[in-house]
Structures are given as structure tokens and as C-alpha cells.
C-alpha positions, 0 to 999 in steps of 0.5 A: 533517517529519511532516505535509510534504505529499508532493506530486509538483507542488511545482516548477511548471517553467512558469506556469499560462498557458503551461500552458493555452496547451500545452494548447490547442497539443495538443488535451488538456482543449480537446479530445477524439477519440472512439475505437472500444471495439474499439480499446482495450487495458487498462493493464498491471500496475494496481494498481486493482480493477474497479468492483463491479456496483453501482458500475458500475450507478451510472456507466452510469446517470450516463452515460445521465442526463448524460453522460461527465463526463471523457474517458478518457485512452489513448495510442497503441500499435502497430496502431491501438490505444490503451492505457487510461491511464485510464479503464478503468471508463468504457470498460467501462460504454460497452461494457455499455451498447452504445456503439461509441465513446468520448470520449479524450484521447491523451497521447504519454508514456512509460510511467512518466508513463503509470503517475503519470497512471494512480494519481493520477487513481484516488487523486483521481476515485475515491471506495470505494479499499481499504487495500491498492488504495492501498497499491500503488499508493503503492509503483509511485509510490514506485518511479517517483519514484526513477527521476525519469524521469517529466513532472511537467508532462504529468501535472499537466495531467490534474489540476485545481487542485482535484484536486492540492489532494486529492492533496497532502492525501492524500499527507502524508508519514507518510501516504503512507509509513504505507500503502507500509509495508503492501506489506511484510504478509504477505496475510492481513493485507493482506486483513484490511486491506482488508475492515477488520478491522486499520486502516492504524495496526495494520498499519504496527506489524505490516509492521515485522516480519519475514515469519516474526514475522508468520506466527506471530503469525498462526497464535497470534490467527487473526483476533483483533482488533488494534488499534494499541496490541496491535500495538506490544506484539506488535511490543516482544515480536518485539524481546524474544525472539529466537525468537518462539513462539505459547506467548509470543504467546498468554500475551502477548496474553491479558495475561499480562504476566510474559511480558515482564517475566521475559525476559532478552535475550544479546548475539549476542557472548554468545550465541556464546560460551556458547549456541553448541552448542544448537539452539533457546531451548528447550535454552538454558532447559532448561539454564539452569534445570538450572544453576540447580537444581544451584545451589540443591542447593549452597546447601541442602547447604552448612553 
């Protein structure tokens, strides 16, 4: 079940003919309307940054050299105006270069077939996605599939044969679950994955933990390299101690594996019956080890 493809377009409900034929019927891929800049509105809540300069140098130079390769697509709003659905770095490299118009395709949907139409053409046209950019935009698409509220057919049309073969390589199961679990890292670990420095791997073992764990073990390594192995060990020692503490993080992390190897764990049963009165794993030790002197002073005193 690992490597099942997570792919959306699995049940085509109609064949490739009727498709093309609907699609010639609305004027969508046969056809486009050029539309005033001034008109647009950019699609709310998108989980996707804008082009760097040097990226949006590159398109506008593409578009001056051979033109725009794929219309932008929008749909329509109250007013005369159009909501970008996408093809929001196409609209703004046509602003920067002094065009009042440009080329759209407008889709009547709602917004949830708006959204998938929106993330699928990014994850499949745009080539520099970070980590987290990603990351979030598998967890709106998560949340969109559950609400099963979305045209599968309107939004495959905006694809072609060979984009949904990406997306479906893209989106293996394990995949596309490794980077949702990423929404569940505390920022400076999303940050660390997007600039490189934690891969996807080291941060799914982190995103297990809880949000107190990972702060702890923040403030214990800094930015210290983690790698996957080091991050399923920090995961193991979170699940050993009850309290983890940047002490037991650092000695854990700098190797010294008596950490683990001397650690005891109670029950919750066993923890209210004999540790109910204290207030931290410090007094437990500290009792503990009281008892276990007074013990030693029996024995040496015994005939």
C-alpha cells in the first residue's frame, strides 16, 4: 500500500472524447478571452509564494521572446471582476511588462474545484516548490477530498495527459502523507525545512511529536543538524521519558547512550499509585534514589 499512487483522476466518470468535445462546447483549452489586468483579484488564502525576482525576470523574458504559454485561469466574481484561480505570476509579469490585457480561460466552479484546480497546476507548471509551500498545499487538498465537494472532471480538464502522470508520481501515498505530517512542525522547523537544512524524512519522525517535545528539543540542539536517523532516536527518547528535558536531549544527542539504556518507565497506574504527591521527575529521582540509599545503609549495617 506504500507506493499506491494518491491520485484524485483515478475514476474518469466520462471518456476522453466527450471530454474534449465539452471542452470545445465551453470554450475551455479551444479557447480563450483576453481580460483587463485592472479586472483581477488574486485567489484568497493560497498557500503559494510569489516568484522571486529572478524567477519573474525569466518569465517576462519568456513572454517577450515567445509569448504566454497557457492562458491564466479565473472565474468570475460580483462587479466585472475575476478571481485568479491560476496564474497569478503570469498576471503580475503582464502588469510589469505594461500589458493592460491578458489571455484567460473562465471556468464556472465552486470554490473547492477552484482550490484543486489552483494547487494542482502549481505542484504540476511550477518547478522551484519549497518543503512547506508543498506541505500546505497537500493539507487544503487533504481537507478538500474529505469534503468530496469538488468536480474531479473540471479540474482534470486544466491538465494534460502528461501533467496527471506527474501529479500521480508526485503524490504516492507515503509521499503525499510524509509532507502533510509537516503542517504539524512547530515554524522553526518548517523553516528549516524549507531553506534545507531538516529533509522531509527527519521532519515527518519530528512532526510525531508533540508541539512542547519539539520546542525542547529546539532550545536543547539550535540549529544542529538532524538527520533522519538522529530524528527517530529523539523521537524513541520523547516516547521514553515522560518529561523530556534539554539535560537528557543534549547527553542523548552528543552520544551518550546511558541516557536511554538507564531509564526506567511506570505505568500511568503505577505512577498514581506511588508518585501521585510529586510534582516533577525530578522529586521522583530524588526519592527514589533516597530509598535506595537508605537501602544500602540497612545492608552495610546488617550482621
Amino acid at each position: 500500500m506504500e507506493n499506491e499512487i494518491f491520485n484524485p483522476y483515478r475514476r474518469f466518470s466520462k471518456s476522453n472524447e466527450e471530454i474534449l468535445e465539452e471542452k470545445e462546447a465551453n470554450n475551455v483549452k479551444g479557447g480563450f478571452t483576453e481580460l483587463n489586468l485592472k479586472d483581477l483579484v488574486p485567489f484568497k488564502n493560497q498557500p503559494f509564494n510569489v516568484y522571486s525576482n529572478d524567477e519573474m525576470k525569466d518569465l517576462k523574458e519568456s513572454i517577450e521572446r515567445i509569448g504566454l504559454q497557457n492562458a491564466i485561469i479565473v472565474r468570475r466574481l460580483q462587479n466585472n471582476q475575476y478571481e485568479i484561480v491560476a496564474g497569478h505570476n503570469r498576471a503580475r509579469a503582464f502588469k510589469e511588462l505594461g500589458r493592460e490585457k491578458i489571455p484567460a480561460i473562465i471556468q464556472d466552479i465552486d470554490d473547492d474545484t477552484a482550490q484543486m484546480i489552483m494547487i494542482d497546476t502549481n505542484i504540476v507548471q511550477r518547478q522551484n516548490l519549497t518543503t512547506m509551500e508543498r506541505a500546505k498545499a497537500y493539507k487544503i487538498k487533504d481537507e478538500i477530498k474529505k469534503r468530496r465537494r469538488f468536480d474531479i472532471d473540471k479540474v482534470e480538464e486544466n491538465l494534460s495527459d502528461e501533467e496527471k502522470e506527474k501529479l500521480a508520481s508526485e503524490e504516492a501515498r507515503q509521499t503525499f502523507y510524509r509532507y502533510l505530517s509537516l503542517n504539524n512542525l512547530i515554524p522553526e522547523y518548517q523553516a528549516k525545512c524549507d531553506n534545507g537544512s531538516l529533509s522531509a524524512k527527519a521532519g515527518e519522525q519530528l512532526s510525531k511529536l508533540n508541539i512542547n517535545q519539539q520546542r525542547k528539543i529546539y532550545e536543547a540542539l539550535g540549529d544542529s543538524k538532524i538527520t533522519e536517523n538522529k530524528a527517530q532516536e529523539l523521537k524513541k527518547l520523547a516516547n521514553t521519558f515522560n518529561e523530556l528535558t534539554v539535560d537528557i536531549i543534549k547527553e542523548s544527542f552528543n552520544g551518550n547512550k546511558s541516557v536511554i539504556k538507564s531509564s526506567i518507565r511506570f505505568t500511568k497506574k503505577e505512577m498514581e499509585k506511588y508518585f501521585s504527591d510529586f510534582k516533577s521527575i525530578e522529586e521522583i529521582k530524588e526519592y527514589i534514589i533516597s530509598l535506595l540509599e537508605e537501602n544500602n545503609e540497612k545492608i552495610e549495617d546488617s550482621p
